[in-house]
N, C-alpha and C positions, 0 to 999 in steps of 0.2 A: 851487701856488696854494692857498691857503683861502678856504674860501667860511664866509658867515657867513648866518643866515637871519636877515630883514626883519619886523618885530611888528608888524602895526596892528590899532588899536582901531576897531568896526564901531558905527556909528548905528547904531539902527534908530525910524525915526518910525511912531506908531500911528494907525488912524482909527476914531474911535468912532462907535458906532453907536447906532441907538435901543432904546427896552426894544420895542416894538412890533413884530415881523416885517414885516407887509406895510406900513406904515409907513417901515420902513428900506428895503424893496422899491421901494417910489412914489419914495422921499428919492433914489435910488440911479440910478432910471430919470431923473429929474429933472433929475439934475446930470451927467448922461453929456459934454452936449457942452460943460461948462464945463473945463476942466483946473485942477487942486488941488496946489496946490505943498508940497511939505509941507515943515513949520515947522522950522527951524533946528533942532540938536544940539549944546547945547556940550559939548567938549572933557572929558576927566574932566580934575582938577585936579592939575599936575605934566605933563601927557603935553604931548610934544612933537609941533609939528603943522609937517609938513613943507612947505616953502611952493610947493611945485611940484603936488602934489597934494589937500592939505587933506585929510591923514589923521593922524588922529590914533596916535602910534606911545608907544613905553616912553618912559618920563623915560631921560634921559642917567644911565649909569653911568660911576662913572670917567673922565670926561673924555670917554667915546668915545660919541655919537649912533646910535640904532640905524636901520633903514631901507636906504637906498640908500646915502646917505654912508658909514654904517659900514662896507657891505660894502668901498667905496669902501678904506675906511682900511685895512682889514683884510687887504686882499686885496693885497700886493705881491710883486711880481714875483722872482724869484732873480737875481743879475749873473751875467751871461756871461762862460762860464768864457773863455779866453784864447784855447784851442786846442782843436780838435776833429778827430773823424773826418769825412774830408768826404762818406764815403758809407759810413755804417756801417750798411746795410742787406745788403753785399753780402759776400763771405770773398774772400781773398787768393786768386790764380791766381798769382801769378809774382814774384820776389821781385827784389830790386836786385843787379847782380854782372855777369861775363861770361854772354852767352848769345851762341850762332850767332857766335863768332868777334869779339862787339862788346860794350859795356856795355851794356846794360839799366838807365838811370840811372834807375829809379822801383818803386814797386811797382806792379803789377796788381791790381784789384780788381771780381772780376764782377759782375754783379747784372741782373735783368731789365730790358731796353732801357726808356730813358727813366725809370728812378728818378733823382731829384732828386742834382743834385750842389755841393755847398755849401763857400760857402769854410772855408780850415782855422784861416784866423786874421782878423782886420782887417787892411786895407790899403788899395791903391791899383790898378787894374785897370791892367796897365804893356801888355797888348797882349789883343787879344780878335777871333779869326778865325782861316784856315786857316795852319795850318804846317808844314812840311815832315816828314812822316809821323806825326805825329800829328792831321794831319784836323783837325776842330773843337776851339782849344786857348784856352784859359785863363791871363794868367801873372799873380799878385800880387806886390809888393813889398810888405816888412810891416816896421813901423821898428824892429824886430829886426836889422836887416842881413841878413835871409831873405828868399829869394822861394821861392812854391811854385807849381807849374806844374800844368796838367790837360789830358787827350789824350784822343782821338774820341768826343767829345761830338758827340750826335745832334743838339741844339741849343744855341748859347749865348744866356744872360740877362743878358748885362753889355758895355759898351762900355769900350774904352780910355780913360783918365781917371777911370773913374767909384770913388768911394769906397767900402767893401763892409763891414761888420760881419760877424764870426765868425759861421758860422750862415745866411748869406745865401745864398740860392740863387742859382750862377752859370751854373749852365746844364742839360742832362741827358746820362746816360748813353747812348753808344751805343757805332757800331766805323766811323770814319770814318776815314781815314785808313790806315797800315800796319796793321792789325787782323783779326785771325783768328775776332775775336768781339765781344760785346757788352760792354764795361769801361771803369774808369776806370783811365788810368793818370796816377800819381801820383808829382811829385817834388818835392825840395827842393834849393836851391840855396846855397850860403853865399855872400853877400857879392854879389857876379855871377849873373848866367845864365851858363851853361854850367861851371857849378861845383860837382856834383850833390853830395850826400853820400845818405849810404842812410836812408832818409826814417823806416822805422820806429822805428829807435832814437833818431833825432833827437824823432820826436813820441815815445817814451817818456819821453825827455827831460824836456819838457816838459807830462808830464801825461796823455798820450793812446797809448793799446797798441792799436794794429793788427797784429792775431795773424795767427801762418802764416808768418812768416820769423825771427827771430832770435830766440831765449830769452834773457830778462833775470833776470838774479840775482837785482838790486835792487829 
């Protein structure tokens, strides 16, 4: 983000007094219960005067108005990248492969119960609620022909149907479900559910290195 600083020019109205001390004393005590408005200030010549607060600020340089608008102008946002880590606060426990005799189609990722867990890409919320040992699960479809999946979440933020931008919070981390502890587990699926491929080299793929299982050349 850039920030830009805001310039206004400051009134200031004077009240003159008399040459006499207790004169301007008496004048002073006199006028207490009247209220005195004091007299207009114009503008210095060139400055632009914002109409929302009638301040007087810099002349426009360059095409761009200084003030609020300018910060306005100045200040834009970066585009969201495509793909992300969905919980890049936590390090890798357990990686994608055979484990206890069965695949482990995801990676594992720890982190203190209840850190935010976010989707990995855009898409479309294709199911949102308890599943068969993953506990509190997450599944997206993303018009990639990908879906990425998320396991024993302490809470979910999202219902089935609902639309999600990369970066959206979908629920948080916990160990609901088959779970030996507090994590997200994470996968990717091509084409279908129940299609897993090994998720970290997929999001290297595509931009995003979640370390702790496969070393990449490239």
């Amino acid at each position: 983000m850039l920030a830009a600083a805001a310039v206004a020019g400051v009134g200031v109205a004077g009240i003159s007094a008399t040459d006499n001390g207790a004169s301007a004393a008496g004048a002073a005590a006199r006028s207490m219960p009247t209220a005195v408005a004091a007299a207009p200030v114009a503008a210095p010549a060139g400055a632009d005067i914002a109409p929302e607060n009638g301040v007087a600020g810099v002349a426009p340089i360059g095409g761009l108005s200084y003030g609020l608008p300018f910060v306005k102008q100045m200040s834009k946002e970066k585009p969201l990248p495509e793909w992300i880590n969905p919980m890049p606060e936590g390090s890798v426990t357990s990686c994608f492969g055979e484990r206890w005799g069965r695949l482990h189609a995801g990676v594992d990722i720890a982190a203190p119960s209840g850190t935010p867990i976010r989707a990995a890409g855009t898409g479309v919320v294709v199911a949102a609620g308890m599943a068969d040992g993953y506990g509190n699960a997450v599944l997206i479809e993303h018009s990639n022909g990908y879906l990425t999946h998320y396991g024993h979440m302490s809470a979910i933020t999202v219902t089935a149907g609902q639309h999600v931008e990369v970066g959206d919070q979908i629920g948080n981390e916990g160990s609901t479900g088959h779970s030996t502890g507090p994590h997200l587990h994470f996968e990717v699926h091509q084409g279908t559910y129940k299609n897993p491929i090994e998720p970290t080299r997929w999001m290297h793929e595509h931009g995003v290195d979640i370390h702790g299982c496969v070393a990449f050349t490239d």
